[in-house]
C-alpha positions as CSV (number, residue, x, y, z in Angstrom):
1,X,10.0,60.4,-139.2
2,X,6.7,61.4,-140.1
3,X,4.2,62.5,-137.6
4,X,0.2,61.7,-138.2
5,X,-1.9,65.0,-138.8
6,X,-5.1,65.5,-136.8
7,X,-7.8,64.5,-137.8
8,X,-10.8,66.3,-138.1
9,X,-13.1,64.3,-136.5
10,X,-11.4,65.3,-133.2
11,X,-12.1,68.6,-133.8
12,X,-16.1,67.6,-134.5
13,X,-16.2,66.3,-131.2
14,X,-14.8,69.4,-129.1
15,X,-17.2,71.6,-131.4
16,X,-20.2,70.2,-130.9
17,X,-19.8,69.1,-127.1
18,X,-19.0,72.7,-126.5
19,X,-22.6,73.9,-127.2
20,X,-24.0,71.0,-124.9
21,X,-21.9,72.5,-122.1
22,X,-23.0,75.9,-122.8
23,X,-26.3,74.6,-122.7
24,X,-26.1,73.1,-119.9
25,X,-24.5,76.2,-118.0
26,X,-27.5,78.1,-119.0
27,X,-30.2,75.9,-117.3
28,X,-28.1,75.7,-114.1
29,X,-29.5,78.5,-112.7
30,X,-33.2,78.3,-113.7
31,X,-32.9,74.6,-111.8
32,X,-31.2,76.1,-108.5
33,X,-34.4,78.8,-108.4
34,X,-36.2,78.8,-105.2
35,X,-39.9,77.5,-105.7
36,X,-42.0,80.5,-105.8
37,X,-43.4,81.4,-102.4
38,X,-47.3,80.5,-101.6
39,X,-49.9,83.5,-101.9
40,X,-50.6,85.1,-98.7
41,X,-53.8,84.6,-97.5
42,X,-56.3,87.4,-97.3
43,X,-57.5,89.1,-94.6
44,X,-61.1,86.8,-95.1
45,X,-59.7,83.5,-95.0
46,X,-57.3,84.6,-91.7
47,X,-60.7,85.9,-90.2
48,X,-62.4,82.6,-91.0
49,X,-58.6,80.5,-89.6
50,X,-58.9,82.5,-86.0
51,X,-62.9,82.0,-85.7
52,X,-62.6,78.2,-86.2
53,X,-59.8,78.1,-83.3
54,X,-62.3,80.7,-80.9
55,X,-62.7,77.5,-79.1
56,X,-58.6,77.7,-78.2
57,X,-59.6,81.2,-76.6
58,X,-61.6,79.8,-73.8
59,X,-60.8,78.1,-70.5
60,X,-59.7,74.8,-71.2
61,X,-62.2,72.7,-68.5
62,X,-65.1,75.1,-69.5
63,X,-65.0,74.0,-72.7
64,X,-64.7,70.4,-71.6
65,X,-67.4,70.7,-69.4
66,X,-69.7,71.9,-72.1
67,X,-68.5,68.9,-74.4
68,X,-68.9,66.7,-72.0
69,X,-72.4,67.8,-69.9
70,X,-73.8,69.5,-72.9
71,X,-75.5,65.9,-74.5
72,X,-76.7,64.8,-70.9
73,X,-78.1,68.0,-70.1
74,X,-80.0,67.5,-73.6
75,X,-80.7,64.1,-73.6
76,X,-78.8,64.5,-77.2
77,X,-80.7,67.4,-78.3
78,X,-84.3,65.9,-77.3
79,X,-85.3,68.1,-74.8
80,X,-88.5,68.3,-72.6
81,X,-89.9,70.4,-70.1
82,X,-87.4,69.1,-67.7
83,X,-83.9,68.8,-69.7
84,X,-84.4,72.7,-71.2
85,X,-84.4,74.7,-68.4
86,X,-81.5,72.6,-66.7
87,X,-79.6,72.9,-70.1
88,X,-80.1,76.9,-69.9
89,X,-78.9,76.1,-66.7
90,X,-75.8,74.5,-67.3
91,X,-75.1,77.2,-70.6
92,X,-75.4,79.8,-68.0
93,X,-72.8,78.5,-65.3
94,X,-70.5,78.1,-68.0
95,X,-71.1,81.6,-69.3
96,X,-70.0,82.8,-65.9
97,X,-67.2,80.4,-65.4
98,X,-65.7,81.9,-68.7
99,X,-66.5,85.4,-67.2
100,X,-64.7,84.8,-63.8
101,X,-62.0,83.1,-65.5
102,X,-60.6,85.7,-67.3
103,X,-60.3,87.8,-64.1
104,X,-57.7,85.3,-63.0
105,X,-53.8,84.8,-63.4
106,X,-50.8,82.8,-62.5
107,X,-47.1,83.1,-61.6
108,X,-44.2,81.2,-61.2
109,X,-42.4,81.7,-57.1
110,X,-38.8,81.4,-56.7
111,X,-39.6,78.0,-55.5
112,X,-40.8,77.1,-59.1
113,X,-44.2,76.5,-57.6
114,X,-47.5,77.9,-60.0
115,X,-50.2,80.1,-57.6
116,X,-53.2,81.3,-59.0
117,X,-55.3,84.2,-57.7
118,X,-57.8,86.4,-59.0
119,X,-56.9,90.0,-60.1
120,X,-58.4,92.9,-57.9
121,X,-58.1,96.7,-58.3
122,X,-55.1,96.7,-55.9
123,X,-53.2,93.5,-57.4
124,X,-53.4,90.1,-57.1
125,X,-55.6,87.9,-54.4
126,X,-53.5,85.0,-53.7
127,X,-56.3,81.9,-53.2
128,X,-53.8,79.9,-51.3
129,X,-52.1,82.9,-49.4
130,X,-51.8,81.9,-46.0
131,X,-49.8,78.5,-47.0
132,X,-47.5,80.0,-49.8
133,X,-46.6,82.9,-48.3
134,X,-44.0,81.4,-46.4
135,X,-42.9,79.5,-49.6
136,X,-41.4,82.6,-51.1
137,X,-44.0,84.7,-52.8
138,X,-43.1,88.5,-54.0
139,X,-44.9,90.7,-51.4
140,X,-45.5,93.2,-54.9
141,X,-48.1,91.7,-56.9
142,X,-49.7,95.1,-57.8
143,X,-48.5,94.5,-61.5
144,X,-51.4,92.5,-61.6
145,X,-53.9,94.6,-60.6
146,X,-57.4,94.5,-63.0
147,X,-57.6,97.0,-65.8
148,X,-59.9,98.0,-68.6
149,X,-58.1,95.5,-71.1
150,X,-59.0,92.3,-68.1
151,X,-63.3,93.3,-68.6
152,X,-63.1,93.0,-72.5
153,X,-61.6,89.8,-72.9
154,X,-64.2,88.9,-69.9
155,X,-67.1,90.1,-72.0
156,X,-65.7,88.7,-75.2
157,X,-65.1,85.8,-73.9
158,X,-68.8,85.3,-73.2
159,X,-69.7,86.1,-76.7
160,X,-67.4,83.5,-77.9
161,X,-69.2,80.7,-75.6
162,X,-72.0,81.6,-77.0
163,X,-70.7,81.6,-80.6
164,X,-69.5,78.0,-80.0
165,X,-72.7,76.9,-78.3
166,X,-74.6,78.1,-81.1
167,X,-72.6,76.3,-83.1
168,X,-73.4,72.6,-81.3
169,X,-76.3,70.3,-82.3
170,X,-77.3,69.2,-79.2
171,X,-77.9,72.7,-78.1
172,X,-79.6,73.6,-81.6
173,X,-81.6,70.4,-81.6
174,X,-83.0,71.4,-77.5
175,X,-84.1,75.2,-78.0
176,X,-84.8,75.2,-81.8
177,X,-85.7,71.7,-82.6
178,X,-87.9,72.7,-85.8
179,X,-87.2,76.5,-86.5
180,X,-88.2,78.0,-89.4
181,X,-86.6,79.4,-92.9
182,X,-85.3,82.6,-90.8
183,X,-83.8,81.2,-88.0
184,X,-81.6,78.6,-90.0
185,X,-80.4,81.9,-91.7
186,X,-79.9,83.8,-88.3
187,X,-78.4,80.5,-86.3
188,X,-76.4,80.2,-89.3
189,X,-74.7,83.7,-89.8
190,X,-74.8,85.3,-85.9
191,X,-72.2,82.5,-85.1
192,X,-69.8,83.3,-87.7
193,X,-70.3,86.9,-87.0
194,X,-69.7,87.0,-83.5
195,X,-66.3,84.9,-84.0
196,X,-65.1,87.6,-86.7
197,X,-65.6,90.5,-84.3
198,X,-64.3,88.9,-81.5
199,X,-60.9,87.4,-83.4
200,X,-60.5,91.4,-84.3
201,X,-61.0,92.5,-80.9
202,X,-58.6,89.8,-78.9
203,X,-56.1,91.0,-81.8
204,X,-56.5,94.5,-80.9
205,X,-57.0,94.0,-76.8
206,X,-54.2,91.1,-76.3
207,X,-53.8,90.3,-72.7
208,X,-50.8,88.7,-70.7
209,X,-52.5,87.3,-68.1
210,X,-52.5,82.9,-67.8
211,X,-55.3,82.1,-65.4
212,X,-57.2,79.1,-64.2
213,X,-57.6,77.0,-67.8
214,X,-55.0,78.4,-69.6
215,X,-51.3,78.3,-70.1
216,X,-48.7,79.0,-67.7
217,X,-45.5,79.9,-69.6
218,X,-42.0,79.8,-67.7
219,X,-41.8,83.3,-67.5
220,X,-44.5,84.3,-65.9
């Protein structure tokens, strides 16, 4: 019997889907490439990301306190005779509050209970002593005895208050409320100045401590 020859057209088909393949081997790997990475930010624009979250560095009911009292105090920036000196006042409490604040810190007891005290030069005054001590507080708490690194963030933590206060209207409005070519340039830069300095100096001075207004973390 005779057998029917191949034809060529079969042959067409293998060839030329053969160079589709290969084609399509090639771009395989460019389309499984990672997307390239995002450009790191400079040391500028990390500077300027830390100074706009100084406020995060502060007690967390100062800094309510001045939102909240800050626009009575000022009668929304129109001060008088009256409003000024209570709002220098009121700038000044919370200047120390920040102060104090930092001198403070927090642990957890065995019994899972948070106590606060205030940091001293031989460890740790216990505000509520007399009722936790029978509650199962560590009798050592000279590991939280004040140091050099406790008076920075104290003092720097003043300068950032007054960064952010610079910073509000209301307080602008009541001490400067028509000020001249220079001061816009000096209200305008000191701010911003301050925060860079300070974000460089909390970076380089960390501190452990979690006291009154700021977070207590489980293993403290």
């Amino acid at each position: 019997s005779l057998r029917a020859r191949p034809t060529s057209s079969n042959q067409n088909i293998s060839s030329t889907s053969d160079p589709a393949a290969e084609e399509t081997s090639t771009n395989a790997p460019d389309a499984r490439k990672p997307p390239p990475s995002p450009p790191t930010p400079s040391f500028y624009q990390r500077a300027l990301e830390s100074t706009a979250h100084l406020a995060n560095l502060l007690p967390t009911g100062t800094l309510l306190a001045f939102q909240l009292l800050t626009p009575i105090a000022t009668n929304n920036g129109s001060c008088d005779a009256a409003t000024r000196p209570m709002t220098l006042i009121l700038l000044l409490i919370l200047g120390v509050s920040c102060f104090l604040a930092c001198f403070t810190d927090s642990f957890r007891a065995s019994d899972g209970q948070v106590y606060y005290g205030f940091a001293s030069p031989r460890g740790l005054w216990v505000f509520d002593y007399p009722a936790a001590s029978a509650s199962g507080i560590p009798g050592d708490l000279s590991k939280y005895r004040l140091s050099f690194i406790d008076v920075v963030h104290a003092v720097l933590s003043v300068f950032v208050f007054v960064s952010v206060a610079l910073r509000d209207k209301n307080v602008l409005s009541c001490f400067y409320p028509s000020p001249s070519h220079e001061t816009e340039e000096v209200l305008d830069i000191l701010p911003i100045s301050i925060g860079l300095i300070c974000s460089l100096l909390f970076v380089i001075f960390p501190t452990r401590r979690h006291g009154i207004g700021y977070p207590v973390t489980f293993g403290k």
